[in-house]
C-alpha positions as CSV (number, residue, x, y, z in Angstrom):
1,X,-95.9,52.4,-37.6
2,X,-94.8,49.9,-40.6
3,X,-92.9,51.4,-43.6
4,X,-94.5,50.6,-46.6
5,X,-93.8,47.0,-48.3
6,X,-91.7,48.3,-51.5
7,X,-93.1,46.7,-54.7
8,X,-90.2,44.7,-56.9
9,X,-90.2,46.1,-60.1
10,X,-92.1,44.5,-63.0
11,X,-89.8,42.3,-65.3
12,X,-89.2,41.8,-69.2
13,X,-88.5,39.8,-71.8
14,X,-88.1,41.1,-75.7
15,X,-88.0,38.8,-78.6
16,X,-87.0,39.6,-81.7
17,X,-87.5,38.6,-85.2
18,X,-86.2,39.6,-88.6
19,X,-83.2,41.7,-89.7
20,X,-81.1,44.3,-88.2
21,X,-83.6,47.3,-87.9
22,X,-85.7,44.9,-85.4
23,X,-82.8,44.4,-83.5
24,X,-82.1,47.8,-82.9
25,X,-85.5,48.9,-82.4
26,X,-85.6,45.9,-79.6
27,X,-82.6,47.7,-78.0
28,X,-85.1,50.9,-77.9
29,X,-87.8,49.3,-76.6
30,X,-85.5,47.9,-73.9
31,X,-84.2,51.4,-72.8
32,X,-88.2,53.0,-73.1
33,X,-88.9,50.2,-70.5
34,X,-86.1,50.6,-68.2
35,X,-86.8,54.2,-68.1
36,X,-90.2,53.3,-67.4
37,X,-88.8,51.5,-64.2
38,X,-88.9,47.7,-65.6
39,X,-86.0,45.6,-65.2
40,X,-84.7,42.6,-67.3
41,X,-86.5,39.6,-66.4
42,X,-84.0,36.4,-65.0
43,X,-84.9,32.5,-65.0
44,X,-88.0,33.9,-63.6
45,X,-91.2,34.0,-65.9
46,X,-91.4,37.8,-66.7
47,X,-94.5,40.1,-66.2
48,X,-94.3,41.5,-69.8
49,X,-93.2,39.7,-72.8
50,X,-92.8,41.6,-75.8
51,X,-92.9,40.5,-79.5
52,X,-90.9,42.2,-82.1
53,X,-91.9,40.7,-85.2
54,X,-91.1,40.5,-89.0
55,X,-93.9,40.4,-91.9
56,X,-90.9,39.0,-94.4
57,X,-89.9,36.0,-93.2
58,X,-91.7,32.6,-94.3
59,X,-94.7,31.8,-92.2
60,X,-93.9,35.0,-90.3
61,X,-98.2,34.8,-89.1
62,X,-98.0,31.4,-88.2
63,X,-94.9,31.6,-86.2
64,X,-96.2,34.5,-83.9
65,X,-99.6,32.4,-83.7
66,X,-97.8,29.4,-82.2
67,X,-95.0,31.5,-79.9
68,X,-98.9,33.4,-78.4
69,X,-100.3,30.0,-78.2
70,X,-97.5,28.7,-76.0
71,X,-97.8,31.4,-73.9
72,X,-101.3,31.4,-73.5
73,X,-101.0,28.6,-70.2
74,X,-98.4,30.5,-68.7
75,X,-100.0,34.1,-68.7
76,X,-102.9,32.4,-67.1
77,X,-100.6,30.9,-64.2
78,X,-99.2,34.2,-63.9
79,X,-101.8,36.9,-62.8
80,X,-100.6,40.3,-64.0
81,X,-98.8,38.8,-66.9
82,X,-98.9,41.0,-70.2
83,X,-98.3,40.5,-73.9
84,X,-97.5,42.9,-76.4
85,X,-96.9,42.7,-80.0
86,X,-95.1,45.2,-81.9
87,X,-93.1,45.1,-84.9
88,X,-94.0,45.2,-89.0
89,X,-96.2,41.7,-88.6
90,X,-98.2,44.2,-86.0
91,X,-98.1,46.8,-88.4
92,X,-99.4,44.9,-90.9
93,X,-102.0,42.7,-89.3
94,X,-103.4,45.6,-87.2
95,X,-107.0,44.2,-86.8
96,X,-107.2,40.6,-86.7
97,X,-104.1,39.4,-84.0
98,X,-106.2,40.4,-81.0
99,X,-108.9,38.8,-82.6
100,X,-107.0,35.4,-83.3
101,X,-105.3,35.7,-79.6
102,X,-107.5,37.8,-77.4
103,X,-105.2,37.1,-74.4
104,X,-102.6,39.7,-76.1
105,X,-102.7,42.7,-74.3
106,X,-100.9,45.6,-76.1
107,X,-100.3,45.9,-80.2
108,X,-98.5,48.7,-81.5
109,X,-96.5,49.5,-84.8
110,X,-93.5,50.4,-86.6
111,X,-94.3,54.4,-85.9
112,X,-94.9,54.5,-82.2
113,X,-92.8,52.1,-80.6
114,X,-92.4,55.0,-77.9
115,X,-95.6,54.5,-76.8
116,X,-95.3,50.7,-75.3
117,X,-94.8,51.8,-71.6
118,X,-97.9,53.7,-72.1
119,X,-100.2,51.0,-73.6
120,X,-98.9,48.6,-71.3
121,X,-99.7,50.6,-68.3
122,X,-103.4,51.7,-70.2
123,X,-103.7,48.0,-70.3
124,X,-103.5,47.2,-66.7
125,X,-105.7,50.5,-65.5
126,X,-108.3,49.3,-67.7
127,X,-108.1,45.7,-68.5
128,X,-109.0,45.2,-71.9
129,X,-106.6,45.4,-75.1
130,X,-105.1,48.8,-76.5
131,X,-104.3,48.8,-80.2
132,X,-102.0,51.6,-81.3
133,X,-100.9,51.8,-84.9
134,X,-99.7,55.1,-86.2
135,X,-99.5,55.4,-90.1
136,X,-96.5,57.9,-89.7
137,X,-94.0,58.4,-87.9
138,X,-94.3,60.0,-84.3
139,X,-91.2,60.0,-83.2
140,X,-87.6,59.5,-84.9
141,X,-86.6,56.0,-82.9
142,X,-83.3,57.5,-82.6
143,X,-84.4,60.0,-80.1
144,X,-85.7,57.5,-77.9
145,X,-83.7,55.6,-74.7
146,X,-82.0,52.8,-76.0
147,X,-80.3,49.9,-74.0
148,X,-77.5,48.9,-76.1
149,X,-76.4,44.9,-76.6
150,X,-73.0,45.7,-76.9
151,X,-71.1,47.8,-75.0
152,X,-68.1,48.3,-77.8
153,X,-70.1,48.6,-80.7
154,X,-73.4,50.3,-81.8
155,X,-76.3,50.2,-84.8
156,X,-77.0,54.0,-85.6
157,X,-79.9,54.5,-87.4
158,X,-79.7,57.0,-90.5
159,X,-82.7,56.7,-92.2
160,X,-86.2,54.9,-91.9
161,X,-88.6,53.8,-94.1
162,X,-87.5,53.1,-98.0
163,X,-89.0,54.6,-101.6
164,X,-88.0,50.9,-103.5
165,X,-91.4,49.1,-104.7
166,X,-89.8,45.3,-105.3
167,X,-92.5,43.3,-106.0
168,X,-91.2,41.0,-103.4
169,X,-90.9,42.9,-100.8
170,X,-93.7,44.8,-98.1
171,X,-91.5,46.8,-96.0
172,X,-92.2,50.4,-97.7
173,X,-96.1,49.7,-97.1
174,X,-95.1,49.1,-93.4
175,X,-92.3,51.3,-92.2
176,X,-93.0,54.5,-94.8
177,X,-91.4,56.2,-97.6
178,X,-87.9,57.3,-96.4
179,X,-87.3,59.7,-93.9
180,X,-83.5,60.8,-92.9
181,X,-81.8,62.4,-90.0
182,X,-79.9,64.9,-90.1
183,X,-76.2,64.3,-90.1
184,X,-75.2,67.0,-87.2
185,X,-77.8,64.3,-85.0
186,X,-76.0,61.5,-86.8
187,X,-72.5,62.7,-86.1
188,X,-73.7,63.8,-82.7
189,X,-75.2,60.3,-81.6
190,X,-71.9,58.3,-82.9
191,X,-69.6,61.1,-81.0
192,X,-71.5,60.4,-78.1
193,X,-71.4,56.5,-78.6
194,X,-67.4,56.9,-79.0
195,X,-67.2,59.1,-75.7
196,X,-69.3,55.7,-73.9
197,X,-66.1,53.3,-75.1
198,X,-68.3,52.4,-78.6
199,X,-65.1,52.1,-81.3
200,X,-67.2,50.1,-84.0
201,X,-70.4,51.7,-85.1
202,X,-72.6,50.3,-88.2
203,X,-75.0,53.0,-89.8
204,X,-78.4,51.3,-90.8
205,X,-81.0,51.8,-93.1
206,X,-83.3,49.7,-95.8
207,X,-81.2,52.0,-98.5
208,X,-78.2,53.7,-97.0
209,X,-76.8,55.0,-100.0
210,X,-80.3,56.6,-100.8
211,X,-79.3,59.1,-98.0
212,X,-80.5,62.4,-98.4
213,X,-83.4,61.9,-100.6
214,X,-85.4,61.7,-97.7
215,X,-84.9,65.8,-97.2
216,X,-86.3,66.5,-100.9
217,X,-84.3,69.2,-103.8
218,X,-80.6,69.6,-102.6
219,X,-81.7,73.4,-102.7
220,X,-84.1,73.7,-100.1
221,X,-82.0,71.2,-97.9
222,X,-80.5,72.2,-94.4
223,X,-77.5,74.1,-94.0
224,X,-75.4,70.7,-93.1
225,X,-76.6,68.4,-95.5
226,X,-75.6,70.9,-98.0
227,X,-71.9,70.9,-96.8
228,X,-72.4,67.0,-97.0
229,X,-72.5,67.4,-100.7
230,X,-69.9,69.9,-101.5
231,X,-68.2,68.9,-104.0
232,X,-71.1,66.9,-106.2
233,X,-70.7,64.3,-103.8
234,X,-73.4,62.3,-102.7
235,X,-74.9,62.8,-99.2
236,X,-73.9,59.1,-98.1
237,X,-70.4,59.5,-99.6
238,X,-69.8,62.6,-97.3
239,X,-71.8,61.1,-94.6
240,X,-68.6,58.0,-94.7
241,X,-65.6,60.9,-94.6
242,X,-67.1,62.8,-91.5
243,X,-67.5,59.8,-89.7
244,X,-63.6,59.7,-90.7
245,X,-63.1,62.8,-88.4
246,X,-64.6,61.2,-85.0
247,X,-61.3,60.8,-82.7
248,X,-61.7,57.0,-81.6
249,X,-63.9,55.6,-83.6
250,X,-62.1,52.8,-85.0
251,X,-64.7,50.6,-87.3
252,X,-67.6,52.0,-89.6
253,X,-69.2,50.1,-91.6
254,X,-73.0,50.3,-92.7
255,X,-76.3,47.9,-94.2
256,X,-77.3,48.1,-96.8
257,X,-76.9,50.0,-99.9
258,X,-78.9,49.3,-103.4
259,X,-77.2,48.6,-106.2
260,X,-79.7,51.8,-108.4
261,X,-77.9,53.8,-106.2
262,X,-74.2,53.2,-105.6
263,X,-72.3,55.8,-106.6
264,X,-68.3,56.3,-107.1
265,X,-68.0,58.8,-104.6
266,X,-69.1,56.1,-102.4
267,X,-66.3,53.5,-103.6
268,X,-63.8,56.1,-103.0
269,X,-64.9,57.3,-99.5
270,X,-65.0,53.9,-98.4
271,X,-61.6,53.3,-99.8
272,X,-59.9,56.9,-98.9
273,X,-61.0,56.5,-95.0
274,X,-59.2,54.9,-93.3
275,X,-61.9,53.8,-90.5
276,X,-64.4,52.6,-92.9
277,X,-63.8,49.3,-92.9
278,X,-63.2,46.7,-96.2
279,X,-66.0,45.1,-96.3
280,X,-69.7,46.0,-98.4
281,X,-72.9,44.0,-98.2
282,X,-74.4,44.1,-101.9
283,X,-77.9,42.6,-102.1
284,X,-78.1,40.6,-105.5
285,X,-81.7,39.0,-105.2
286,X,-80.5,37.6,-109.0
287,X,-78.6,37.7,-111.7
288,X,-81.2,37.1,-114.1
289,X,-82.2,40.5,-116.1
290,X,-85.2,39.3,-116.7
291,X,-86.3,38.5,-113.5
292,X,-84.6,41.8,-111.9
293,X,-87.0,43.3,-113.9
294,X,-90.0,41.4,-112.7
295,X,-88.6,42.0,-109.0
296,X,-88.6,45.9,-110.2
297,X,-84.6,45.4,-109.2
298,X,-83.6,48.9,-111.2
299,X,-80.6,47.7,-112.5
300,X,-78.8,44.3,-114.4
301,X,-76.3,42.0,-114.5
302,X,-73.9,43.8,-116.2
303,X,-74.5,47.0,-114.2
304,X,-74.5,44.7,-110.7
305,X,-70.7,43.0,-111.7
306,X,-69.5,46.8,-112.4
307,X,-69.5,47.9,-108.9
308,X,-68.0,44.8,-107.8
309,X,-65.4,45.2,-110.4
310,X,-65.0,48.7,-109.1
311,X,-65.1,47.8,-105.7
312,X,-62.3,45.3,-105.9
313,X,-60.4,48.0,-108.0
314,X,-60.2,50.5,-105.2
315,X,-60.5,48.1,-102.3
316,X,-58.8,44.8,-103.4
317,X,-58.9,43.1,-99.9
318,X,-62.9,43.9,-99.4
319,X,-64.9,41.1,-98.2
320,X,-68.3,41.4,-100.1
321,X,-71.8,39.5,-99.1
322,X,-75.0,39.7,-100.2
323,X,-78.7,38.5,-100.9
324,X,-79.9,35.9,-103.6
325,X,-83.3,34.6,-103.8
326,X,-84.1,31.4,-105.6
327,X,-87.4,30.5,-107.2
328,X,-88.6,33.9,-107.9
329,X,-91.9,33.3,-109.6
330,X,-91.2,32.8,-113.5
331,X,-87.8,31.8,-112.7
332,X,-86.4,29.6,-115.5
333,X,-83.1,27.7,-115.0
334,X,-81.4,29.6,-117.5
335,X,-82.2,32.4,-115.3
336,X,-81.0,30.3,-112.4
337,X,-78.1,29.9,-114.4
338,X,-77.1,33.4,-114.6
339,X,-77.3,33.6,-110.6
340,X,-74.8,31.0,-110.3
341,X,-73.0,33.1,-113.1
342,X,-73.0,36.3,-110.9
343,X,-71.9,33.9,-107.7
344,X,-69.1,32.8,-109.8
345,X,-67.7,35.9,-110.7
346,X,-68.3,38.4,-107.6
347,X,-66.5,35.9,-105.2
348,X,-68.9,36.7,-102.6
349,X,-67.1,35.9,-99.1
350,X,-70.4,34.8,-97.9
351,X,-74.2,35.4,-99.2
352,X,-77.6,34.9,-97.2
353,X,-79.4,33.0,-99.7
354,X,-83.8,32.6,-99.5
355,X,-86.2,30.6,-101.6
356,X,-89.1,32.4,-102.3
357,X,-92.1,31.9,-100.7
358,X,-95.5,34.2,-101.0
359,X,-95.5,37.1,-99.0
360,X,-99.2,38.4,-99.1
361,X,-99.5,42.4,-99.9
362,X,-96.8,42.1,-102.7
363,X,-97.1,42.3,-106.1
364,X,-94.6,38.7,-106.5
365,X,-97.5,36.8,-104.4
366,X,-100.3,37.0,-107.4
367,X,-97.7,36.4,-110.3
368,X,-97.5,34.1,-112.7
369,X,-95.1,31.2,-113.0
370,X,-95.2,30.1,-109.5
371,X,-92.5,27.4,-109.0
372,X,-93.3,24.0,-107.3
373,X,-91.3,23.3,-104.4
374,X,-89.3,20.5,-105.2
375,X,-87.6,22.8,-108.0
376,X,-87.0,25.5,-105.7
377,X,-85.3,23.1,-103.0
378,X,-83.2,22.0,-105.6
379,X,-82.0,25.2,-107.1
380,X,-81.7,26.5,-103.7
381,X,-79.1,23.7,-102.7
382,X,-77.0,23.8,-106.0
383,X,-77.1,27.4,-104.9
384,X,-76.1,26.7,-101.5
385,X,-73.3,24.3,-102.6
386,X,-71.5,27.2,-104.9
387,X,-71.6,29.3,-102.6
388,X,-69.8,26.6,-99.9
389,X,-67.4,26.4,-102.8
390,X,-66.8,29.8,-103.5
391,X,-66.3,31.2,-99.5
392,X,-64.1,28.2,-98.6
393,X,-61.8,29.1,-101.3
394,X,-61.7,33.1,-100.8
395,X,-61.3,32.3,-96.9
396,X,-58.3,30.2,-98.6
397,X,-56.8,33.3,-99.9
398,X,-56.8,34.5,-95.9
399,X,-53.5,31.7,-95.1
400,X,-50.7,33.2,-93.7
401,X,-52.0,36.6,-93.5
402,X,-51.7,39.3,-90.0
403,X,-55.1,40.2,-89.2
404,X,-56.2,42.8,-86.4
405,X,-59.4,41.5,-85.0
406,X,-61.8,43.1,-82.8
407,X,-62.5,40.1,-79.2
408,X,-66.3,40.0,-79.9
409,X,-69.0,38.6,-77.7
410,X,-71.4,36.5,-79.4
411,X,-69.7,34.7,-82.0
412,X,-69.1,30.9,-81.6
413,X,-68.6,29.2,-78.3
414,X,-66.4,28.9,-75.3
415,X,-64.2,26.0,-76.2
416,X,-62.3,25.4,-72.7
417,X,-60.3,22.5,-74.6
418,X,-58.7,24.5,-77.2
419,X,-58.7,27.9,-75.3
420,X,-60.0,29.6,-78.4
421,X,-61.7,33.0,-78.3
422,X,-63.5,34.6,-81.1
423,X,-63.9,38.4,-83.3
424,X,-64.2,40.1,-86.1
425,X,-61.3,41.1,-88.8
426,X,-61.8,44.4,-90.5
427,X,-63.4,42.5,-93.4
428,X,-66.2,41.1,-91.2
429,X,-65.0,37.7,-91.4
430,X,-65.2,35.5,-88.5
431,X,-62.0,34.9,-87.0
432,X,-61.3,32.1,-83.4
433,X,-58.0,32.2,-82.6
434,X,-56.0,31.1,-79.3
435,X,-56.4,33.0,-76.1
436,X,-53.7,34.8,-75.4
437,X,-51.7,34.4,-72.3
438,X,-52.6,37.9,-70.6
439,X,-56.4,38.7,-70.4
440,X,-58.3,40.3,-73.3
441,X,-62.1,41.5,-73.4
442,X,-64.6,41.8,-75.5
443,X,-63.8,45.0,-76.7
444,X,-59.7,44.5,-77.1
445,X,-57.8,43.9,-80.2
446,X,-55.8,41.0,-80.7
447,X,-53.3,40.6,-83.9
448,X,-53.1,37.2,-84.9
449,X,-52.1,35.3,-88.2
450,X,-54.6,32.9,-89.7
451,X,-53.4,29.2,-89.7
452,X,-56.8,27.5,-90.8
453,X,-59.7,28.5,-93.0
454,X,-63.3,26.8,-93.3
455,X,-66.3,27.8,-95.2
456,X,-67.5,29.9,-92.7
457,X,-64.5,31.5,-90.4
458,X,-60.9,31.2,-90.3
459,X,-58.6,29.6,-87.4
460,X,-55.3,31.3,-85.9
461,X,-54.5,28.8,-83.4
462,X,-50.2,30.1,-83.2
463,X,-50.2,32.6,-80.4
464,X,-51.4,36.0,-81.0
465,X,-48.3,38.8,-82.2
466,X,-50.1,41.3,-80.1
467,X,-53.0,42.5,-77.7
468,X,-54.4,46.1,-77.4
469,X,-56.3,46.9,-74.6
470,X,-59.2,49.2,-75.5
471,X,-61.5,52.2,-74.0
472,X,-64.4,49.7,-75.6
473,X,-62.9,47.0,-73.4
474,X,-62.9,48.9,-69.9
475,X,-66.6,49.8,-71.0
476,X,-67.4,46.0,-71.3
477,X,-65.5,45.3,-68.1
478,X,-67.4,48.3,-66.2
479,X,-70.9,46.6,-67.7
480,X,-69.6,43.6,-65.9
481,X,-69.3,45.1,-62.4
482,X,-65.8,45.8,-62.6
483,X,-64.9,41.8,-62.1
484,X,-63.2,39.6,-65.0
485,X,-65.8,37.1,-67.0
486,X,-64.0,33.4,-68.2
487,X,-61.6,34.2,-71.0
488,X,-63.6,31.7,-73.4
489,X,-67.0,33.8,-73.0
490,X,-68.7,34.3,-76.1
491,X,-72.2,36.6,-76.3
492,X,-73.5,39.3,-77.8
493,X,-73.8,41.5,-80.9
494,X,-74.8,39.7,-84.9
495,X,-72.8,40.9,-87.8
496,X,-73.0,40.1,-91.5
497,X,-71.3,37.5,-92.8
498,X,-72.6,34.5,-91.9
499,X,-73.1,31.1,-93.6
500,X,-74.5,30.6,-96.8
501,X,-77.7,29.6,-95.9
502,X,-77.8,31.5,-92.9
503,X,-81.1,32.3,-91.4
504,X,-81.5,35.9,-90.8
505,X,-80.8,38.7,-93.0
506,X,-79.0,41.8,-93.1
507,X,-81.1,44.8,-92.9
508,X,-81.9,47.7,-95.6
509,X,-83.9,46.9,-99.0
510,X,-83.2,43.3,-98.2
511,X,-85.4,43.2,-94.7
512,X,-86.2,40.9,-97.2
513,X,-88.3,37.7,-97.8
């Protein structure tokens, strides 16, 4: 008698738009399918394609319209194929994209991202398309299987959702008010990251410095929240010192605070432990008051410069980035002019900067003042061109000096010429310096002195003054199978501080426009 013919497993393919919290809700989905018993597609045209999208960006509709329409011909070459879109753009436009693109199989929200192996397999048994949306919350994402990107550093969410109303901005209408995690789970999930060979862990949320609000009066709060506090310190504050006390855990950092609430306590955890690493990313959006206020920005200027000022008091080596958004409608060039003011004097080391374009659900879409193009465009690269300035000169500053830098995966490319590998410094800057002679990992530490500095990275092309070899690096190494990859590789995780002009923003009240 014949055994049975096994069935290969079905394949995937994710892809991801927007910030940070889309990324890392992509990593989810990828664990929920493995579980299911899907596998990572290869060149091979995968049986599910999923879309993670943003409602944000620019033209977020028409680029998922185009990416479906693409995919049309090749779901009809592939029998079995499936599509399913999930994401805020899904949340948000619930009822009309199986309409526009009935071939889609599967659309599911923000809330129930835990439910895709489900729908997809609903889908199949009854071949037609299943539309999930939950208003709230089912399921804190952080509970669910996750496939991490990197095997030496981790997102951790801490919060979801956001109680901000800028008029620019739709994410509270689409991912909820804020809702927090406790801090035992939070504490428990980056212990158990650490014990995997994770040393650099990055705790997200739209406002992580709103920590805590999310579990109402202080009062009525759990037991550990409460000991969070002690002391009149904010929840976040203490949040940054415990995650001082996790043996191995060698980078913190986190994306991204508000300026309404950014306390001192918070200045002087980030300063007093030692793991929390010198670098802050400070959305601006502008540094006109009077256009703060139409953007419903709750604070000004002057408030804005006084936690840089304080920043750079406690932490003088930080690296800090940020947000700026040029053209908001009403926008004068005076009020331009006071953006280019704030650029000047916060010394940002590098700043993702947007021009504004309608985003339909806000309040900023129906406004007055609407600015033609053209004067965006050029605002935008006067903008830009500051900002070139003002990086390339603070990157400057970095001449001559030791910096520990974590081998990263991911950012630049293998350059077999000049042997040059690439990382992270403690500030988040971009360092590619010369491969040493022994092997190093993504993962390893490498201490190296800067001999070059661009814009957007600095160079240390003398030899490095030292390697460490890393749990984080033996974890990258086992994810490889145990063999050695080329010393020049370069894939993996995103981290803030990119180019001015860069394309994708950080996460928190800036999944921005």
């Amino acid at each position: 008698m014949n055994a049975p013919m096994e069935t290969a497993p079905r394949t995937y393919e994710i892809r991801t738009y927007g910030c940070q919290m889309n990324v890392h809700d992509s990593e989810r989905l990828s664990g929920l399918l493995e579980s299911a018993g899907y596998v990572r597609a290869g060149d091979a045209e995968p049986d599910v394609v999923v879309f993670n999208t943003c409602a944000v960006r620019e033209n977020a509709d028409n680029r998922l319209y185009g990416n479906l329409g693409h995919l049309r011909p090749v779901k009809d070459s592939h029998p079995g194929m499936q599509i399913a879109v999930g994401g805020c753009l899904a949340q948000k436009d619930r009822d009309t994209i199986v309409k526009r693109a009935p071939w889609v199989d599967v659309v599911f929200g923000t809330h129930n991202i835990g439910s895709l192996p489900a729908l997809l397999e609903r889908a199949r048994v009854q071949d037609e398309a299943q539309v999930e949306i939950e208003e709230s919350l089912v399921t804190f994402p952080s509970t669910l299987p996750t496939r991490r990107e990197s095997p030496y550093a981790a997102w951790v969410s801490i919060s979801v959702g956001c109680n901000n109303t800028c008029t620019f901005c739709i994410v509270p209408s689409l991912r909820g008010k804020e809702r927090d995690r406790r801090p035992g789970e939070v504490l428990a999930e980056v212990e158990a990251l650490v014990a995997e060979g994770v040393l650099e862990v990055t705790l997200l949320g739209q406002n992580v410095n709103a920590y805590g609000s999310g579990f109402g009066a202080l009062s009525d709060a759990p037991d550990d929240v409460r000991s969070m506090t002690s002391g009149g310190q904010s929840a976040f504050a203490g949040l940054l010192r415990a995650c001082g006390g996790i043996e191995g855990l060698e980078r913190v950092r986190f994306t991204s605070p508000h300026p309404k609430d950014f306390t001192d306590d918070v200045i002087a955890a980030m300063a007093e432990t030692p793991n929390v690493m010198p670098s802050l990313h400070m959305p601006l959006q502008s540094g006109s008051d009077a256009v703060l206020r139409a953007m419903r920005r709750s604070y000004r200027q002057e408030r804005y410069l006084g936690i840089i000022e304080k920043v750079r008091d406690a932490i003088p080596d930080a690296a800090i980035t940020t947000d700026i958004i040029v053209g908001f409608p009403g926008e004068t060039e005076a009020d331009f002019e006071q953006t280019l003011h704030v650029v000047r004097e916060a010394r940002f080391s590098s700043a993702f900067t947007f021009q504004y374009s309608k985003r339909p659900g806000t309040p900023a879409a129906t406004m007055d003042g609407q600015l033609p193009k053209e004067v965006v465009q050029e605002r935008y690269e006067r903008l830009v061109a500051l900002q070139e300035e003002v990086s390339w000169e603070e990157n400057k500053k970095q001449l001559g000096r030791t910096l520990e830098v974590l081998v990263a995966e991911g950012e630049g490319r293998k350059d077999e010429a000049t042997r040059r590998l690439s990382g992270r410094a403690r500030d988040n800057r971009l360092v590619h310096f010369l491969a040493p002679d022994e092997p190093v990992r993504p993962g390893d530490m490498v201490t190296v002195e800067v001999t070059y500095a661009a814009p957007h990275h600095l160079v240390a092309d003398k030899p490095a003054l030292g390697v460490r070899r890393t749990r984080a690096g033996d974890a990258w190494e086992a994810r490889q199978g145990g063999g050695d990859r080329p010393r020049g590789v370069s894939l993996g995780m995103p981290s803030i501080g990119r180019p001015a002009a860069a394309d994708a923003p950080a996460a928190g009240c800036a999944v921005r426009p």
